[in-house]
N, C-alpha and C positions, 0 to 999 in steps of 0.2 A: 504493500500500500504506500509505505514511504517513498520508494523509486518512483510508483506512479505520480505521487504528488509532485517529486520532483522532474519528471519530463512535462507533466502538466504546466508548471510553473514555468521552465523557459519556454514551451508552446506560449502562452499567456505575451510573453515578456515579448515575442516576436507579434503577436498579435495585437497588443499593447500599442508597440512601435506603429504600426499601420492603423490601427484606430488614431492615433495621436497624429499622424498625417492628413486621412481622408477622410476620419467619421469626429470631429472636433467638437461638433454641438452632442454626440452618445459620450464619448471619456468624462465629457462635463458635468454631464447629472447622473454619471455614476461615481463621480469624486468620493461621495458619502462612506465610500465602502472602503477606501484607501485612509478615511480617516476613521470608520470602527475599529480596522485594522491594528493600524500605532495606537490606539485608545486601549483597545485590550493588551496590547504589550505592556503598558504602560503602568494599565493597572495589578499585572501579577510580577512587573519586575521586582520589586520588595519581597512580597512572601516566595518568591522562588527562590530569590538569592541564598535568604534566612534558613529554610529548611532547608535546603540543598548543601549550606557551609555547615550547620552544627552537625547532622548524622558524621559527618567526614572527618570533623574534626575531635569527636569525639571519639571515634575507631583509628584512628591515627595517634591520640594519645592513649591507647591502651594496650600499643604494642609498644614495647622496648627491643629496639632490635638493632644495633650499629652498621647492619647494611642498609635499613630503612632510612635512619639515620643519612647514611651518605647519599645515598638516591635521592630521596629529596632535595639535600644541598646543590647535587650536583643538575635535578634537571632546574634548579632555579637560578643556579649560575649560565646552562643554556639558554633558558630565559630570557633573561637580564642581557646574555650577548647577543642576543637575537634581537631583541627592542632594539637596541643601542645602534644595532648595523642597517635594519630597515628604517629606523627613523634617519641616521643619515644618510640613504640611497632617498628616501624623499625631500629630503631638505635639497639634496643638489640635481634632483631631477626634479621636483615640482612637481609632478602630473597633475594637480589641481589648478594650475596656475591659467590665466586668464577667463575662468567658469565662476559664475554666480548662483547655487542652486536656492530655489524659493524659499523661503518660510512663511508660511500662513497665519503659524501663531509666533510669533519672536520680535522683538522689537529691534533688533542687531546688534546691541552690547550685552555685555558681559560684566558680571561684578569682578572685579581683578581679584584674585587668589593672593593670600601671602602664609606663609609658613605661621605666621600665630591663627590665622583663619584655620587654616587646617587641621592644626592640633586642637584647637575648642570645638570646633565642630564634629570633634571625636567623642566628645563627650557631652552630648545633650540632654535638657533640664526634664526631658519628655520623652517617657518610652512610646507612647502610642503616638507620639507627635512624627519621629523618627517615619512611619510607616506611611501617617496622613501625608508628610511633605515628600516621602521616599525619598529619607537623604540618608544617600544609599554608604556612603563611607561609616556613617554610623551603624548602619546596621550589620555591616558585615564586621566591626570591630563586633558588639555585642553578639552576633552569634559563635565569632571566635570564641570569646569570655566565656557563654555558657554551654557550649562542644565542651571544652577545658574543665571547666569547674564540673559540668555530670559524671565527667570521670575520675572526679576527686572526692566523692560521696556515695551513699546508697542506694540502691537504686535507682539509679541515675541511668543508667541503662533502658529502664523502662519510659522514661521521660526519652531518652533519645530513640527510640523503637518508635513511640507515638508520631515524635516529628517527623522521622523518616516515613509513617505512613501518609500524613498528610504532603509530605514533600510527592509522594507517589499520584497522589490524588488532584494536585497542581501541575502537577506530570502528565495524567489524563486529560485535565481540563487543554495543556497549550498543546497539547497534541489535537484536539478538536480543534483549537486556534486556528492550527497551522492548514486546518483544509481552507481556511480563507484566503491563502495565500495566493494562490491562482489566479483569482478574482481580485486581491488586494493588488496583486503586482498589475495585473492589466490595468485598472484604474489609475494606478498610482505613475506607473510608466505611460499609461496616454494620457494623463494631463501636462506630464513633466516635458513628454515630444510635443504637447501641443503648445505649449507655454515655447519651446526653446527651440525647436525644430530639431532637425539630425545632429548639431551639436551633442544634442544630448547623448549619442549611440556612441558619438568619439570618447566621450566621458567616459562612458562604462568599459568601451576597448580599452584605453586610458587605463582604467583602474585595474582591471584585470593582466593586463603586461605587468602594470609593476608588482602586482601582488608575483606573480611569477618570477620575475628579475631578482626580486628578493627572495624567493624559495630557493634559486639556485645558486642566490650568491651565501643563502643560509647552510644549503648544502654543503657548498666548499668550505666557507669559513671556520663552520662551527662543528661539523659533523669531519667530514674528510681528514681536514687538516688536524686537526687532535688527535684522530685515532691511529692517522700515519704516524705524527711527534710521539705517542706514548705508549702506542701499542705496535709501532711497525708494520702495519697494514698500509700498504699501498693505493692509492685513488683506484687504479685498475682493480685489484684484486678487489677492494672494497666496492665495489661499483657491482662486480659479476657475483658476489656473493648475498649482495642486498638487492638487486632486482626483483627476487621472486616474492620479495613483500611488496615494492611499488607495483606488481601489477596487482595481487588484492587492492590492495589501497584505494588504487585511482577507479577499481570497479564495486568495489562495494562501499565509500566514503565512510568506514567505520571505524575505527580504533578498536573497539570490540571484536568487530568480524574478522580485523585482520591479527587480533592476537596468537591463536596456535601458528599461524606464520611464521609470525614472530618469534616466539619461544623457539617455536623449532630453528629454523636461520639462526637463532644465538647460538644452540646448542651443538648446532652438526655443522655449522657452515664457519663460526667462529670459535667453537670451542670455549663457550663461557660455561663455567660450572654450571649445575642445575642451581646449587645453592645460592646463586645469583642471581641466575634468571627467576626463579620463582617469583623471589621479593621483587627485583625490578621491576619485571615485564608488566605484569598486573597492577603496579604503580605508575607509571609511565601510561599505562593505557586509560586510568584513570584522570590524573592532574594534567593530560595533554599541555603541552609546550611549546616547543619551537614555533609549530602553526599558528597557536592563539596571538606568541609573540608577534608575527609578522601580520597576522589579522590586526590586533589592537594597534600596533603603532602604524600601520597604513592610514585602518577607518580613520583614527582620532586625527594625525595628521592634515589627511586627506578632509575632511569633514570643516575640521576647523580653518584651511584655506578658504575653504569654499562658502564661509562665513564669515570670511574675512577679521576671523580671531586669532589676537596675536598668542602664543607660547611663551607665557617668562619659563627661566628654570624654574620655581617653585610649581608652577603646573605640568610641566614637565615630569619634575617628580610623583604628583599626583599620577599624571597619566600612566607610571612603568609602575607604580605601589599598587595602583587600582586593578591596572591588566592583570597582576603578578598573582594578588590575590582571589579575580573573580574568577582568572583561568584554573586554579587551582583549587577549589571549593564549589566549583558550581559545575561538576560532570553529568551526562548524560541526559540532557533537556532534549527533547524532541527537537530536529533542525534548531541544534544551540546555538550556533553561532549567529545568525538571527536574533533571538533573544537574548544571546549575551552582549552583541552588538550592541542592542539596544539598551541594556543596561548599561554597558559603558561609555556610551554619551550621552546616556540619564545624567552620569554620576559626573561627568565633566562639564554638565551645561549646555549639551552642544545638542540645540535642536535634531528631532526624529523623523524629519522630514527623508532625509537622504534611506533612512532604512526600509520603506517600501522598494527603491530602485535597487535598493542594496540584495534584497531577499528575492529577487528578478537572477542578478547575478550570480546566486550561492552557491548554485549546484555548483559552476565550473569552480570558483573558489573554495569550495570543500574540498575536491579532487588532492588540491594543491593542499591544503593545509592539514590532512589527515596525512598522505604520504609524508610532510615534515614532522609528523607528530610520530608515527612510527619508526622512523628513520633516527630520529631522535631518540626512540627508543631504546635501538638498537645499540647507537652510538652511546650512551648511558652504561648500557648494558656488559662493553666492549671493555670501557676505560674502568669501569668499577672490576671490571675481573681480574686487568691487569694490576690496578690497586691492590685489589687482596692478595693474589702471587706476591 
């Protein structure tokens, strides 16, 4: 059913484009449907986040395990180089540069960020207020706090069992969300062609090259080059022995689906213990990485060009603290990245307009950003074993 929806949705997104050419007065008074769309995301960003971080965080603090331990460290160190390298591949390529996208509801500024804002706003006077305003930094700190503390008391496990079912049942509702999509992207892409004309199709090639550029400059950088410096694998040899995951990957856009791949490629192709790959792989498939990296500093990037908002470093920092954490506590949302998208320009201020166009282009962008999150896997999987040796 998920595949369907998603050939559905680029069908849409092509027919979209031709409604937004020739049928200009139909895209128009179906607009309505592209704003139910962002309206419902909108309003279950907050409790998806909440119940999504605390089950995770509280099954994370209940293992003591010093391979767990380093895995973590190390895929948030990939992370962190993976932000750092896509956001300067767009700073010196621009691909938002000369586009204006709409905003219907935004007035064009911005409240400026600064490092004492940040830190108070971690801490607010109002639990239910946190949820009415979904200001969302706060709430992901407070579900950290009480992931943490359920695991530091009695039955606490049972309090986190509960959240985990409702997180389930928030699970079901965005998965009904997501058959909107089809109808949201057509809407949403033939007002934006009727507004801007073919500009608009440069835009989305535009966005999708770079997302690409940067996967494979993510590849080399961050995945290749390490495993050749510390583990002596060779680009070639490493290239012929991790294919047979990128072709799961790119046909089933799963991190899940393509896990016994995975596992197996660690164990026979590279010779990582089992005792590694256990912990790893089933880690790594969960807190996905590299992908989300190159996703979040594109969108936010990207997004905030095109809203003509500037970047200090202090939001900067915001933007890699927020990716870092919501890629990492928020697994397995029905077409996440969509919803996580759109949380992460909740959480930065940056108008949700662009995320109808956004969820037009996902499928080919999932493709891309699952195979880096495997990949990454692997590369995790590689240097941790030589660590242990």
């Amino acid at each position: 059913m998920k595949r369907n929806i998603s050939l559905l949705t680029l069908l849409c997104l092509v027919l979209g484009i031709l409604a937004g050419l020739y049928l200009k007065p139909l895209v128009t008074s179906l607009s309505f449907v592209g704003t139910i769309y962002i309206n419902l995301l909108k309003f279950l960003i907050g409790p998806v986040v909440f119940t999504s971080i605390v089950p995770t965080i509280y099954q994370s603090s209940k293992k003591k395990d010093s391979t767990l331990t380093k895995a973590v460290l190390t895929y948030m160190g990939m992370f962190i180089a993976t932000f750092l390298l896509m956001s300067l591949l767009c700073i010196l390529i621009d691909p938002a540069k000369g586009f204006t996208f709409p905003a219907t509801d935004w007035n064009g500024s911005t409240q400026p960020l600064s490092v004492q804002d940040i830190i108070v706003n971690l801490f607010p006077n109002n639990l239910v207020g946190i949820f009415a305003d979904t200001k969302l930094f706060a709430i992901i700190l407070f579900a950290y706090m009480l992931g943490l503390c359920l695991s530091k008391v009695k039955k606490g496990e049972r309090i986190a069992e509960d959240i985990q079912i409702i997180r389930d049942v928030f699970f079901k509702i965005l998965e009904y969300i997501m058959y909107l999509t089809p109808a949201a992207v057509f809407a949403l892409i033939g007002n934006t062609v009727a507004n801007y004309g073919t500009v608009i199709i440069g835009v989305g090639l535009k966005y999708i090259a770079m997302a690409y550029l940067g996967g494979l400059a993510t590849i080399i950088v961050i995945m290749i080059l390490p495993v050749w410096i510390i583990a002596g694998i060779s680009p070639v040899e490493y290239i012929k022995k991790v294919y047979k995951v990128w072709l799961v990957s790119l046909t089933t856009c799963s991190s899940a689906a393509t896990l016994p791949t995975t596992m197996k490629v660690c164990k026979e192709e590279f010779g990582v213990s089992p005792e590694v790959v256990d912990v790893v792989s089933p880690l790594g498939c969960t807190i996905h990485m590299c992908g989300g990296a190159v996703s979040f500093a594109l969108l936010g990037l990207f997004c905030s060009r095109m809203y003509g908002i500037q970047i200090s470093l202090p939001t900067y920092i915001l933007m890699a603290v927020s990716a870092l954490l919501i890629n990492m506590s928020a697994p397995g949302i029905p077409n996440g990245g969509v919803v996580i998208g759109a949380t992460y320009l909740q959480l930065l201020g940056i108008p949700l307009d662009f995320i109808g166009f956004y969820s037009g282009l996902y499928k080919i962008l999932d493709m891309l950003y699952t195979t880096l999150n495997v990949t990454g896997n692997i590369t995790a999987n590689v240097i941790l074993n030589k660590i242990q040796k």
